[in-house]
C-alpha positions, 0 to 999 in steps of 0.5 A, a space after each residue: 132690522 126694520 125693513 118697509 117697501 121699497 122706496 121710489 129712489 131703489 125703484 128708479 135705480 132698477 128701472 132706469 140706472 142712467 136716469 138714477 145717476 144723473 138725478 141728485 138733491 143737487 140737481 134738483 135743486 139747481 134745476 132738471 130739465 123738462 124732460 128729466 121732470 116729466 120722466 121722474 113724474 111718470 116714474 112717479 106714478 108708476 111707483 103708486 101703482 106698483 108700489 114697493 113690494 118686491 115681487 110687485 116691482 120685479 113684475 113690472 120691471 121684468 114684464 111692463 103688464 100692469 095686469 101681471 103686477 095686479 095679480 101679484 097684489 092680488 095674491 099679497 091681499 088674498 093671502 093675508 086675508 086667508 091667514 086670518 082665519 089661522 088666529 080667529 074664526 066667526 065675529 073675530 074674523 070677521 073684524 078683521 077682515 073688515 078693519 083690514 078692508 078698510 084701512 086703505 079706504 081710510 088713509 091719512 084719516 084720523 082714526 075713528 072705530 065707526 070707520 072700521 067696523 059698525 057693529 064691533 065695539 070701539 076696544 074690539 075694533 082698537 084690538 085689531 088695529 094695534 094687531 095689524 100696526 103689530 103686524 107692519 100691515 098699518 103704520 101708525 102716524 101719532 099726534 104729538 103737540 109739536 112744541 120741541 124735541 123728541 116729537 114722542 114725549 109730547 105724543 097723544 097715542 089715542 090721536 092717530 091716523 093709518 098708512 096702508 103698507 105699501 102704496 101700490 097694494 093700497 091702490 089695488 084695495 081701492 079698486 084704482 087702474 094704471 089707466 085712471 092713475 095715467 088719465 090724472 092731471 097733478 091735481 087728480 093724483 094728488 086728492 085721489 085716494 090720498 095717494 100721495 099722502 101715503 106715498 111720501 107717508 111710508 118714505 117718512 115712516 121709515 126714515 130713520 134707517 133699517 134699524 131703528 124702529 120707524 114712526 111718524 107723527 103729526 099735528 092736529 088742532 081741533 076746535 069747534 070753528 074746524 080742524 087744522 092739519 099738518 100731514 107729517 112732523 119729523 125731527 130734523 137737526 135738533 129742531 121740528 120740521 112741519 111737512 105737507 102734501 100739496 097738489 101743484 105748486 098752489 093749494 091752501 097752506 093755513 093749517 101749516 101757517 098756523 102751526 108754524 106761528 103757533 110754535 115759532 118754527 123756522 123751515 118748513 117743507 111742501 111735497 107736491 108735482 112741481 119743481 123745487 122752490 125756496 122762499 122765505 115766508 113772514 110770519 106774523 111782525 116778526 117771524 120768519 120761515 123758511 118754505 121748501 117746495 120739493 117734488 115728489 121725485 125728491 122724496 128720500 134723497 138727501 
């Protein structure tokens, strides 16, 4: 079995059963109520500073101490870093613990080896990289052009970019407080960090079930006027689904107009702090899509 954090719908399930019952896709859709939303969104939060490791979320439930789970982070972080020294010893060691250092620095980035390491050559660097995607401690999101299904045959493997294993562990090598996570309006959590673009990152990546083996793509154009970006592409219905993280109910969709009209795609979806919303868009003389805005509560449910 393939098994990843744990996600923020078991999380809420343990935290509040009333509240976890009462929610559904249904539901969201229909409407929750102010309070529901703004319960859902703290939860929201506490979930990325927690994160899905089960002895972190079991802390929190049982002691509600953000210090309590900190130290648990702190001891996951600590101990991968000590087993490093069972496989490797002087400039190899080294490495790793500098690609390990920086991978959640580097979230949602595309992966380039000066990031990781200055003084190691780039196939040194590629080596550790692949080890620690071996290891589940980084999840690879591949590019794939996105013309059809499945996304992998059109795959570009030396065009990624890297999740961290758990959003909460994430946030602790940031150096990132309940107190500042608490203090951030929609805006703040959602470009902080790319908190949020790993938070609904390690939900896709593991989206196809426990058994079979997770992945995640998604789209990048580059050329020499700037790059465009779509966060994440799945297959969804025998067709390819574009989505995107965006603060509020607002923010630049261009990169995701573009592709959209680039491969004459017909749904897209938005992840962001507001509520559901469904438009359809007009795409160029004759195309047409249709946009679902989801909040980040709704992210795994069906």
């Amino acid at each position: 079995m393939f098994l990843g954090p744990i996600t923020f719908s078991e999380f809420v399930a343990a935290a509040d059963e009333y509240l976890f019952r009462s929610i559904s896709m249904e539901n969201v859709v229909a409407g929750v109520s102010d309070a529901a939303h703004g319960k859902l969104m703290d939860l929201v939060r506490r979930y990325m500073l927690v994160g899905g490791m089960p002895e972190a979320a079991q802390t929190w439930l049982d002691t509600q101490n953000f210090a309590e789970v900190s130290a648990v982070h702190r001891r996951i972080v600590n101990t991968y870093i000590d087993d490093f020294a069972k496989y490797a010893y002087g400039a190899d060691l080294a490495l790793m613990q500098s690609v390990f250092r920086a991978i959640p620095v580097h979230v949602g980035e595309k992966v380039k080896f000066v990031n990781y390491s200055r003084e190691s050559r780039a196939a040194r660097v590629a080596s550790v990289i692949d080890l620690f995607i071996k290891a589940r401690i980084a999840c690879p999101v591949v590019h794939s052009d996105s013309n059809g299904i499945p996304l992998g045959a059109e795959e570009r493997p030396s065009v990624r970019k890297l999740l961290f294993l758990d959003v909460g562990l994430m946030n602790y090598a940031n150096g990132l407080t309940w107190t500042r996570l608490a203090d951030m309006d929609d805006i703040a959590l959602v470009n902080e960090g790319k908190i949020a673009e790993q938070f609904v990152g390690q939900h896709l990546f593991f989206r196809r079930g426990d058994f079979d083996e997770p992945r995640l793509n998604y789209w990048l154009r580059e050329g020499a006027k700037g790059n465009a970006e779509v966060d994440y592409v799945v297959e969804d219905d025998s067709s390819v689904m574009p989505i995107e993280v965006k603060a509020g109910a607002s923010g630049s969709l261009k990169a995701l107009w573009q592709m959209i009209a680039d491969k004459h795609l017909g749904r897209a979806i938005r992840f962001d702090a507001g509520r559901f919303s469904r438009q359809t868009v007009r795409i160029g003389d004759n195309g047409r899509c249709e946009l679902t805005t989801l909040p980040f509560y709704a992210i795994g449910m069906k």
